[in-house]
C-alpha positions in Angstrom: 0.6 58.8 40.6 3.3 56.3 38.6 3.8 53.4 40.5 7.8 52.2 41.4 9.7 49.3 42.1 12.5 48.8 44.7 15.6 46.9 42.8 15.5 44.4 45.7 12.7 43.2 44.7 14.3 41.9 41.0 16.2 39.7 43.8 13.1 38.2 45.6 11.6 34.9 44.7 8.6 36.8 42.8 11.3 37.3 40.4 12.7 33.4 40.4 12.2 33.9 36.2 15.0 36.6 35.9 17.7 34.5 37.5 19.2 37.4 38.9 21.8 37.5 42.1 23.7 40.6 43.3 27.2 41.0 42.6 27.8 45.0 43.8 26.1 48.1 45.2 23.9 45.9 47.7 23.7 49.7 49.7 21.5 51.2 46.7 19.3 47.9 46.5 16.4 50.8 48.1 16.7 52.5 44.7 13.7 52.8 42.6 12.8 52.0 38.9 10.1 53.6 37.2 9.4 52.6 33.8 9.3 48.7 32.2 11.2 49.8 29.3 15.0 49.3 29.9 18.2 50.7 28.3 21.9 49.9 27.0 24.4 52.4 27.9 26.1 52.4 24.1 27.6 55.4 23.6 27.2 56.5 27.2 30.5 53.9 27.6 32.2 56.6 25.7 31.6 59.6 27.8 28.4 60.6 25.9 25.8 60.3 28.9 23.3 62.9 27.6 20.4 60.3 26.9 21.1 58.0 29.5 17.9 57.7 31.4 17.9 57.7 35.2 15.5 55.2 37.5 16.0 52.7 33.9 17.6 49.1 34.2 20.9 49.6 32.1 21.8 45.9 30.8 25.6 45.4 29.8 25.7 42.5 27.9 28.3 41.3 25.4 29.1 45.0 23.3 29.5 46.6 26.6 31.8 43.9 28.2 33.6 43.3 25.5 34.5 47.1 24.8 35.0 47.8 28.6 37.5 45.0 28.1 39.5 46.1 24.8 40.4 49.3 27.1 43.3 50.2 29.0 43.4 50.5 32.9 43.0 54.4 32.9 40.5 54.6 29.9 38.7 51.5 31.6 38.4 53.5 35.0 37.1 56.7 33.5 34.4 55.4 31.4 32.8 53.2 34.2 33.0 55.9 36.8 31.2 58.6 34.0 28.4 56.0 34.0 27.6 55.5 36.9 28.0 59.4 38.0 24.6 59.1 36.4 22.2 57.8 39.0 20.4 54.9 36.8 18.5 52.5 39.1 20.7 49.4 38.4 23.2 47.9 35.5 22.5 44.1 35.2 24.9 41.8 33.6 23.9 38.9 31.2 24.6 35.6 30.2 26.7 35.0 33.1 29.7 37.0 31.7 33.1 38.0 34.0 32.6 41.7 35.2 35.6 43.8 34.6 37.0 44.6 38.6 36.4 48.0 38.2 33.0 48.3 37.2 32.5 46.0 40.7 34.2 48.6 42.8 32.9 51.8 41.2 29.2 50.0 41.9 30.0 49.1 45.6 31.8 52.6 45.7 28.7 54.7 44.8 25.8 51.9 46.2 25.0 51.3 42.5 23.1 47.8 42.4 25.4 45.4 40.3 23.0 42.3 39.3 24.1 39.2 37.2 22.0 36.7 34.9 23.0 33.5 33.3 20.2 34.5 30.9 21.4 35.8 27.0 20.6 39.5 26.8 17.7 39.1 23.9 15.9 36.6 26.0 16.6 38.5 29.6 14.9 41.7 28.2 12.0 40.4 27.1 11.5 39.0 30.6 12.3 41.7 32.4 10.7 43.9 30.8 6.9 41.9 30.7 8.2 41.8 34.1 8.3 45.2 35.2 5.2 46.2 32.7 3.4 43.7 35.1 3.8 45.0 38.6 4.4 49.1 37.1 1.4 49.7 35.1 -1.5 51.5 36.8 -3.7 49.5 38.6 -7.6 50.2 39.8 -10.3 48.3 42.0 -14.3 47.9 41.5 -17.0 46.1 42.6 -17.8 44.4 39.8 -17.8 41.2 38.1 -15.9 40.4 35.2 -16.6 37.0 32.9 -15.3 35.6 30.1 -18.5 35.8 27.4 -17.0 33.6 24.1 -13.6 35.0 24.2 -15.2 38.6 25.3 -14.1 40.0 28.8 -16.9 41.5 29.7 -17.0 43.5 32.8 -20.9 44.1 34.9 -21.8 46.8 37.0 -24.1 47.8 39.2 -25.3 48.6 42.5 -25.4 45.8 45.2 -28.5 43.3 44.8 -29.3 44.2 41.4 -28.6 40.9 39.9 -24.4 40.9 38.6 -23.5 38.2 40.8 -26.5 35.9 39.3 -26.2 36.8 36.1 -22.8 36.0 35.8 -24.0 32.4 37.6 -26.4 32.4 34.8 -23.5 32.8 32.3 -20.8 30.1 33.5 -24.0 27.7 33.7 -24.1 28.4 29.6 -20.7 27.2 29.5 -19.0 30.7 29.7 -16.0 31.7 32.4 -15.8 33.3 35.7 -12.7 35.7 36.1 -13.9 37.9 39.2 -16.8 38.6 41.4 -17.3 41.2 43.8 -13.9 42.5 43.8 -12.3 43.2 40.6 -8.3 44.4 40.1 -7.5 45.9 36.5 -4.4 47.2 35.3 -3.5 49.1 32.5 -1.3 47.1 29.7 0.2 49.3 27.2 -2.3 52.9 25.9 -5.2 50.8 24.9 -6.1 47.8 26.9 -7.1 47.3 30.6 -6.6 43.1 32.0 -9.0 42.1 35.4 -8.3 39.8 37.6 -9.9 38.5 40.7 -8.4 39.1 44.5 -6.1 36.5 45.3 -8.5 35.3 48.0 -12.4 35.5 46.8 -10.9 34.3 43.2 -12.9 31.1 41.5 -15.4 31.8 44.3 -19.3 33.5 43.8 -21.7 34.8 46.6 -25.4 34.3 45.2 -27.8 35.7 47.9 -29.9 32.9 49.5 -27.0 30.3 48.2 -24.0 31.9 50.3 -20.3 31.3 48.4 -19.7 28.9 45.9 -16.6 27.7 44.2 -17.6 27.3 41.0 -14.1 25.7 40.0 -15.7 22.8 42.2 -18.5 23.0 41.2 -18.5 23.5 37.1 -14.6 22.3 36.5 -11.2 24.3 35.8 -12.9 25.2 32.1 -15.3 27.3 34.3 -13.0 29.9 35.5 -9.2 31.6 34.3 -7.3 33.5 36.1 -7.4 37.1 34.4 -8.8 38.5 31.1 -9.3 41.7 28.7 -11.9 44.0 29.5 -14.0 44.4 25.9 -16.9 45.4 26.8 -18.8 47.0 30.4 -22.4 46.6 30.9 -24.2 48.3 33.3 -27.0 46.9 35.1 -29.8 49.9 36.1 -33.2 49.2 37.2 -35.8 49.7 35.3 -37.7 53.4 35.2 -40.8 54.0 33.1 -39.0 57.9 33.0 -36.0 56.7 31.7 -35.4 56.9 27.7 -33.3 53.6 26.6 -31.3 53.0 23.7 -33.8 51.5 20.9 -31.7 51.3 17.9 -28.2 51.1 19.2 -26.5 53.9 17.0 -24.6 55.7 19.5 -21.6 54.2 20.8 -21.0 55.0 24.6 -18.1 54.5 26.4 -16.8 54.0 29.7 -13.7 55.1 31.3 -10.8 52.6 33.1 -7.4 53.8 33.7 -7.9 56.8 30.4 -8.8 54.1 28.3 -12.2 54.4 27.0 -14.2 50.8 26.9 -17.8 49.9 25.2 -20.4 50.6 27.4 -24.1 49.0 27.3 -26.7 49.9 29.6 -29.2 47.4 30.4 -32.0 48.0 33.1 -33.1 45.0 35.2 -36.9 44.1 35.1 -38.9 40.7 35.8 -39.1 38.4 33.0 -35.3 39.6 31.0 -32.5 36.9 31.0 -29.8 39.3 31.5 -27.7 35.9 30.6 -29.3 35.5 27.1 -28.9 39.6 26.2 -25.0 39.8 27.1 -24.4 36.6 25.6 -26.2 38.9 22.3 -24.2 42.0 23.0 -21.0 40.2 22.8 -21.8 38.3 19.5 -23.1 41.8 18.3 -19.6 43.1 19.5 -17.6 40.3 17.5 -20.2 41.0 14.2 -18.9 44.8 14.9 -15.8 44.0 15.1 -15.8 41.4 11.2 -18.0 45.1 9.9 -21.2 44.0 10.2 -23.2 46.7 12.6 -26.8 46.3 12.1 -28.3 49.8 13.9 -26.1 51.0 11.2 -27.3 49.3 8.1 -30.6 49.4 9.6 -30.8 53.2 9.9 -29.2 53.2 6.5 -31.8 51.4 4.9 -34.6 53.3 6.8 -33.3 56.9 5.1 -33.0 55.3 1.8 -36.7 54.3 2.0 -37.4 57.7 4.0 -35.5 59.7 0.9 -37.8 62.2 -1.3 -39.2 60.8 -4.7 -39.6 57.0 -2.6 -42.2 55.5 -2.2 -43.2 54.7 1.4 -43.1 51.2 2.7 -47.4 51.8 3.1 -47.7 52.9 -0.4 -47.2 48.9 -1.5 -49.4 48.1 1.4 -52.5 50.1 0.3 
């Protein structure tokens, strides 16, 4: 379901940064926007309104007044009210400019939210627009834990007790960063990458059973902990079954679905005797070797068909 945004909320403190105050239209501050990209009327000014896009923030900066201005009273009138006949969520004014009085009265006449900024239009769209991206992409929740591993967001899961909470523990103790336990929120930025961040209340705390909750801001230092992070990799914490087949050689790539974006997935089962600390801190320099070209299942495997290939001799032919 795509998430919306009342246009009353570009007017609440959360949204200090844009500068914004209400100058028209305060009825239709309930209307909704949609989509982080926004939109300049242009030609729409002209009576050509076939691409203008409804539930979009239209910004009029200085084209818009300017040209508004250059018309005469009548032409004025009937390229404002052909605008805003076309139900956008809100038109914003930049840099502080004077609004022409009719485009104030044909707002307040058809509850159309008329917003001003001191801000230049290049630098207002690019805030607004990180803006909206931030509180309209699609969000999820998990129990999980996500840590920062060397500049990899790595995320754990598991089911309860197995060890995520501990490991992670194990982690910041090596010097790496805590970003969530327990309760992880992630959001979707752009088609290919998912951020995680902790709840606002459990965040730079841990629960290790037998310990009860730490801060381990407190306890390690603000280097320990950050507020959010990518998601690189998820690992998957299983106990340990004789009857389970594991990956030996580390050919196939798995992956792991958050918000339609398919992520890295390691499965690592959980016996006596394995620092789960020391083989994620491996995985993730294995992930950044992957990522220079270097994939060693894959030269590995090469090298093992080449010594495998007919007319070869075999490895045990030297040793005999």
């Amino acid at each position: 379901m795509n998430r919306t945004l009342l246009i009353s909320q570009l007017l609440e403190e959360e949204a200090a940064d844009l500068q914004l105050e209400a100058l028209a239209g305060q009825g239709g501050l309930s209307r909704t926007v949609s989509g982080h990209r926004i939109q300049k009327p242009g030609l729409a000014l002209t009576g050509f309104t076939d691409f203008v896009h409804k539930n979009r923030v239209q910004i009029f900066g200085s084209t818009e007044i300017a040209y508004l201005n250059k018309l005469d009273d009548d032409a004025r009138k009937q390229a404002i009210d052909t605008f805003c006949a076309c139900d956008v969520a809100c038109v914003i004014c930049t840099k502080g400019m004077s609004v022409p009085a009719e485009l104030v009265e044909a707002c307040d006449r058809n509850d159309l939210p008329l917003l001003s900024t001191p801000q230049v239009t290049s630098v207002f769209i690019s805030r607004v627009e990180l803006w909206l991206e931030d509180r309209l992409c699609p969000r999820t929740v998990m129990h999980a834990v996500l840590i920062d591993v060397s500049g990899v967001g790595v995320l754990i899961l598991g089911k309860s007790g197995i060890g995520k909470s501990e490991t992670a523990l194990e982690l910041v103790h090596r010097g790496h960063r805590l970003v969530a336990d327990d309760i992880v929120t992630m959001h979707r930025r752009g088609a290919e990458t998912v951020w995680g961040q902790g709840n606002a209340i459990l965040k730079h705390h841990i629960e290790i059973r037998g310990l009860g909750i730490l801060n381990v801001k407190d306890l390690y230092g603000v280097a320990a902990v950050r507020e959010k992070k990518r998601i690189d990799l998820v690992v998957e914490l299983v106990e340990w079954s004789e009857d389970e087949e594991y990956d030996r050689l580390g050919i196939d790539e798995r992956r792991f679905p958050i918000l339609d974006v398919e992520l890295a997935l390691l499965t690592v089962p959980v016996r006596p005797g394995r620092s789960l600390g020391s083989i994620i801190e491996v995985a993730v320099r294995d992930r950044i070797l992957k990522g220079m070209g270097t994939h060693t299942a894959h030269e590995f495997q090469e090298r093992l068909e080449r010594e495998l290939a007919p007319g070869r001799r075999s490895v045990t032919d030297d040793v005999e």
